[in-house]
C-alpha positions in Angstrom: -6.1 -38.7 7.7 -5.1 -35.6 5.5 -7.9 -32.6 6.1 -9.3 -31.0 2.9 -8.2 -28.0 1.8 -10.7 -25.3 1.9 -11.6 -23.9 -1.1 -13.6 -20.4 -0.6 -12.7 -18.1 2.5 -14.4 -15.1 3.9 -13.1 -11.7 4.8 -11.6 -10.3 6.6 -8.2 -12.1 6.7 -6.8 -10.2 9.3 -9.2 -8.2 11.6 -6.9 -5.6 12.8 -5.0 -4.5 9.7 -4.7 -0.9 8.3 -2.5 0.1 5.3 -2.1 -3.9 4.2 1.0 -4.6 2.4 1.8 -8.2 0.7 4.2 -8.7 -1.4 4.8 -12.5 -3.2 8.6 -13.3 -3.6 10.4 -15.8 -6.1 10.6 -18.1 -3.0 6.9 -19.0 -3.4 6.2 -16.4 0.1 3.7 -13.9 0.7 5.1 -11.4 2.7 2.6 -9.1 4.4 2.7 -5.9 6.5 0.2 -3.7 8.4 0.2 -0.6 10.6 1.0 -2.0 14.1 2.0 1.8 15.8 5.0 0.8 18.1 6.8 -2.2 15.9 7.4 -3.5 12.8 6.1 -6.8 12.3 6.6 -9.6 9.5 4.3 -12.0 8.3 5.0 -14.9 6.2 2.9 -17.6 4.7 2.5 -19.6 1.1 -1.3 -18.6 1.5 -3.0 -15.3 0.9 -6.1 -15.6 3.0 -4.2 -17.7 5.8 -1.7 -15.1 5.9 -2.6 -14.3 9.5 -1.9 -17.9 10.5 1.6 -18.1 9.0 4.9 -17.3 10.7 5.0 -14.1 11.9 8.2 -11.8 14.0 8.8 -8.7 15.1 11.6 -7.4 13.1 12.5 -3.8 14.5 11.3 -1.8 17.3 11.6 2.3 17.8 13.9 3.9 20.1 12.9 5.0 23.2 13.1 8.9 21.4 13.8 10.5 18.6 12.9 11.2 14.9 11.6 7.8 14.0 10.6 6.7 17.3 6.4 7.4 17.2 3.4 6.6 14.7 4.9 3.9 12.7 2.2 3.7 9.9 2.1 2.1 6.8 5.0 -0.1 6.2 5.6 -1.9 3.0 8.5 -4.5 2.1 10.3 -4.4 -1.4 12.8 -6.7 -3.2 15.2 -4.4 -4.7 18.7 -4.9 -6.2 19.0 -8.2 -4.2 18.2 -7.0 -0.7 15.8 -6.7 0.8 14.4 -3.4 2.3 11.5 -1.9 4.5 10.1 1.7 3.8 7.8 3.2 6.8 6.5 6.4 8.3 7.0 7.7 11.8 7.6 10.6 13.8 8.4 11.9 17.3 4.9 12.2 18.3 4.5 15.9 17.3 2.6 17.0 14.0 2.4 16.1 10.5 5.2 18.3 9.9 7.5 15.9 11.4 6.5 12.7 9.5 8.9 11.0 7.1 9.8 8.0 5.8 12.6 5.8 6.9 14.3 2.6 5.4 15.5 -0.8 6.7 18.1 -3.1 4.8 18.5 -6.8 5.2 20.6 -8.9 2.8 19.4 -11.8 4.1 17.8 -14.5 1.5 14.9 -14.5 4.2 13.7 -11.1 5.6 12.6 -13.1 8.8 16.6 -14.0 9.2 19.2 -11.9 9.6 19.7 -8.1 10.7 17.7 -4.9 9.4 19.8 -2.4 9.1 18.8 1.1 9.2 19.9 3.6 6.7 17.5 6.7 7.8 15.5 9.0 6.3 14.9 9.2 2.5 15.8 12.5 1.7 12.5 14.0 0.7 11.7 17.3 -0.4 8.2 17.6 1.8 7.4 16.0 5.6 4.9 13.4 4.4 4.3 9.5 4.9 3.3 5.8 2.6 6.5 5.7 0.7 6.8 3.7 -2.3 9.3 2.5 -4.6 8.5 1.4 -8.4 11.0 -0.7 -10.2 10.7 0.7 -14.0 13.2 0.3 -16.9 16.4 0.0 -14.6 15.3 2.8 -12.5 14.0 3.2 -8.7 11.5 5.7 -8.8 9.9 7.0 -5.2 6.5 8.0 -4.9 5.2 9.3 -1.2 2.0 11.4 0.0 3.9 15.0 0.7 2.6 18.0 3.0 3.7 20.3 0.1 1.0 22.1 -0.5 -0.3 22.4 3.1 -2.9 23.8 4.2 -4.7 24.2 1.0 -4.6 20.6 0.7 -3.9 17.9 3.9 -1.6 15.5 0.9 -0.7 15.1 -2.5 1.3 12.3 -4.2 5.4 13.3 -5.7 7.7 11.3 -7.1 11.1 11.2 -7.9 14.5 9.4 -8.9 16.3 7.2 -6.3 20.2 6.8 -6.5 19.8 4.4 -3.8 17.1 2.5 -2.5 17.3 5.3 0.5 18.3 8.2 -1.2 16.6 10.3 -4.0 19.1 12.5 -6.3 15.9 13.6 -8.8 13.7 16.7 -8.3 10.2 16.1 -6.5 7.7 16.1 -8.4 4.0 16.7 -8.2 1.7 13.9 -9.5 -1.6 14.3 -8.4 -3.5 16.3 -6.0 -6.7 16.0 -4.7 -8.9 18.2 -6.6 -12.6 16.1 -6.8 -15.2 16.6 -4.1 -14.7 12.5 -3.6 -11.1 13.2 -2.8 -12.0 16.0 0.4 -14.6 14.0 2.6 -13.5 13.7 6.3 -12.7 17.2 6.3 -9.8 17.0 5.1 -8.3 16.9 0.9 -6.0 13.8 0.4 -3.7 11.4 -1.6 -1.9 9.2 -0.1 -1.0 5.8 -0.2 0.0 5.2 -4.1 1.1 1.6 -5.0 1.2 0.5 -8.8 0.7 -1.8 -11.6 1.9 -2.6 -15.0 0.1 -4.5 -18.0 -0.9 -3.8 -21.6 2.2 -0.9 -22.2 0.7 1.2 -19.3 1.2 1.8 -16.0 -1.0 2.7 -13.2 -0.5 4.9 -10.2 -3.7 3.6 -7.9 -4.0 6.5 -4.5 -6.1 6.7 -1.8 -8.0 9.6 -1.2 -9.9 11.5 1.5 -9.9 10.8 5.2 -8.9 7.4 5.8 -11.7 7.2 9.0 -14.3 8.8 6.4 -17.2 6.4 4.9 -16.1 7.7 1.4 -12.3 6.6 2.0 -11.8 5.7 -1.9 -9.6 4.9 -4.5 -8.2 6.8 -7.5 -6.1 6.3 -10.5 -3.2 7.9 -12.6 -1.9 6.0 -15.8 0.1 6.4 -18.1 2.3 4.6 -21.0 4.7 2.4 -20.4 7.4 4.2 -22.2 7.0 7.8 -21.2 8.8 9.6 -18.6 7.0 8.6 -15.4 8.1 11.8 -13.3 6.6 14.1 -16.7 3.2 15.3 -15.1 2.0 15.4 -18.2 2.7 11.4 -19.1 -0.3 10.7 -16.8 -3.8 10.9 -17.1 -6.1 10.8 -13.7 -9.7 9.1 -13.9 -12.1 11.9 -12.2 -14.3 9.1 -10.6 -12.8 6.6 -8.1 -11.7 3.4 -9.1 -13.1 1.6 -6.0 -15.3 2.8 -3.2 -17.6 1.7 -0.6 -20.8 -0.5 -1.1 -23.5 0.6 1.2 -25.2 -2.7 0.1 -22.7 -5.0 1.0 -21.7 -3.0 4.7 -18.2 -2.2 3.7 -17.2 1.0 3.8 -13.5 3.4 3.5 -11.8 0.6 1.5 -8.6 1.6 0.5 -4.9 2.0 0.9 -4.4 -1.3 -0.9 -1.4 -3.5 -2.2 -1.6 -5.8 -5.0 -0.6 -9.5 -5.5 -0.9 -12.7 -7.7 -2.4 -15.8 -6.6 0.5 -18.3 -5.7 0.3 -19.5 -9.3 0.5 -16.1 -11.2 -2.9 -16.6 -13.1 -4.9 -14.1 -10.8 -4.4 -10.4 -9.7 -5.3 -9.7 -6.4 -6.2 -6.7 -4.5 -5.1 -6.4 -0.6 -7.4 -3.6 1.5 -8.2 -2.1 4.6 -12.1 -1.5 5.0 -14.4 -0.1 7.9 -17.6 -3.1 8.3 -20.0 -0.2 9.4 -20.8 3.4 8.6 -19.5 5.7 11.0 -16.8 2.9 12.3 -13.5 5.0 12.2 -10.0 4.0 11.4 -10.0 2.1 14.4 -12.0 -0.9 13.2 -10.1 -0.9 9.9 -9.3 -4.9 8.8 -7.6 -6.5 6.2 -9.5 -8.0 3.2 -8.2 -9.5 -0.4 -10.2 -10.4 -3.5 -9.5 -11.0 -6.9 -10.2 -8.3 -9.4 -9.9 -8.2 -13.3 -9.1 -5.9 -16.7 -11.2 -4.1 -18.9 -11.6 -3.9 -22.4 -9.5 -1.2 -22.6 -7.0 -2.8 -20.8 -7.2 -1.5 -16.9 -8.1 -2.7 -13.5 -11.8 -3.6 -12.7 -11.7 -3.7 -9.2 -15.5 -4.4 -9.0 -17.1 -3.6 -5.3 -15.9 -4.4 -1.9 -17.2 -7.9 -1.1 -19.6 -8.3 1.6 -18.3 -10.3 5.3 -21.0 -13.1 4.5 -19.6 -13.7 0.8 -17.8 -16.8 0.2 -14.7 -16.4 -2.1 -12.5 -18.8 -3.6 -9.5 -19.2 -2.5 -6.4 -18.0 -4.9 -5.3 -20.3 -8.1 -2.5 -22.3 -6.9 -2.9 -21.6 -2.9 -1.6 -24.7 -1.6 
């Protein structure tokens, strides 16, 4: 006898998962990442809150030594000019100073097949970490968390031009900078962590700011139109409140560096989150939760509250 599908779901999805990535293909697949330290691993699944019960592999370990081979944070998956490729931070163990961001490339038609190739470090102008590529009017631009400006500020987000999807050829430029009391808690002044979306003829640059073991862990926003010159400082305009933040009433707290998705069938925009489920909790209890989130009047994200661990929520439109 064929078991009912469920139709609400709880968070967290995952309950050890900082810096979530997912990322849903033409093939119908989630693909999902998360800080793991010492390995990069792969998830797959057609579902979005079952995503921890899908297939899952271990698609590149560190060496032994060197450069790339300590502190892999934050590791994201992208699509781009039919490959696919894996951008993610590590070091040798020392400081900040020695952080950067290194690619994988796979041409496989299935990232969990085949053979990730490495093609090193992208050739950033600062040490810094969360890499991200955005795909806009036939161009790759990358967007990182730099140590530019260090130590009057811990990170701030630049961007610039990719000739390749590991190599930049543009000038970096500065984006935002944390510069609002709610972007300094933890004792420290942050971005990091930009990802992006595009509707209504803009785009927006969503960051993470503040200590990411702080309570006040929180999300800003940059946006500007669709048709300007996305590495023009001046093209953007930053929202001097965060766009999402912690909810003392529903016990989460820190939410942030997030990923977004569609439900599986493209009706629904999703937002993908790491949270802290008590005050005081630290990075180390940070887990993996999703919900569903909706547009203004104005035309940009309402990403609502952080949802509580006893809400139910319905599963995605589509999830199968």
């Amino acid at each position: 006898m064929e078991t009912a599908r469920e139709t609400t779901f709880r968070n967290p999805i995952l309950a050890s998962g900082a810096d979530p990535w997912m990322y849903r293909h033409t093939d119908g697949n989630y693909y999902f990442m998360v800080t793991a330290g010492n390995r990069l691993e792969l998830f797959k699944s057609r579902s979005m809150n079952r995503i921890a019960e899908g297939e899952r592999k271990v698609v590149w370990l560190p060496p032994a030594s060197g450069m790339n081979s300590k502190n892999l944070w934050a590791p994201e998956i992208h699509y781009l000019k039919g490959k696919w490729y894996i951008y993610f931070t590590a070091n040798d163990g020392g400081g900040d100073d020695t952080r950067r961001i290194y690619v994988l490339e796979n041409e496989s038609d299935d990232p969990l097949d085949g053979q990730w190739i490495e093609r090193g470090a992208v050739n950033t102008e600062f040490a810094g970490l969360d890499g991200s590529v955005l795909e806009h009017q036939g161009k790759l631009i990358f967007m990182y968390a730099g140590y530019g400006h260090y130590p009057l500020y811990g990170s701030a987000i630049y961007a610039a031009e990719m000739g390749d999807p590991w190599t930049l050829k543009g000038k970096n430029v500065l984006l935002t900078k944390p510069e609002y009391e709610w972007e300094q808690q933890g004792g420290m002044a942050i971005n990091e962590g930009p990802c992006f979306l595009k509707r209504f003829g803009k785009v927006f640059l969503i960051y993470s700011a503040s200590t990411c073991w702080s309570d006040d862990y929180a999300l800003g926003m940059l946006s500007a139109p669709e048709h300007s010159d996305l590495l023009n400082p001046s093209s953007w305009s930053k929202s001097e409140t965060p766009v999402f933040r912690k909810s003392v009433k529903n016990g989460i707290f820190g939410p942030g560096h997030n990923s977004f998705t569609v439900s599986p069938d493209g009706t629904e925009d999703w937002i993908v989150y790491h949270a802290i489920p008590e005050s005081g909790g630290g990075s180390e209890k940070r887990s993996t939760h999703i919900q569903k989130f909706g547009w203004s009047e104005e035309g940009e994200p309402d990403f609502g509250v952080p949802a509580s661990l006893d809400t139910d929520l319905p599963v995605a439109s589509g999830d199968e």
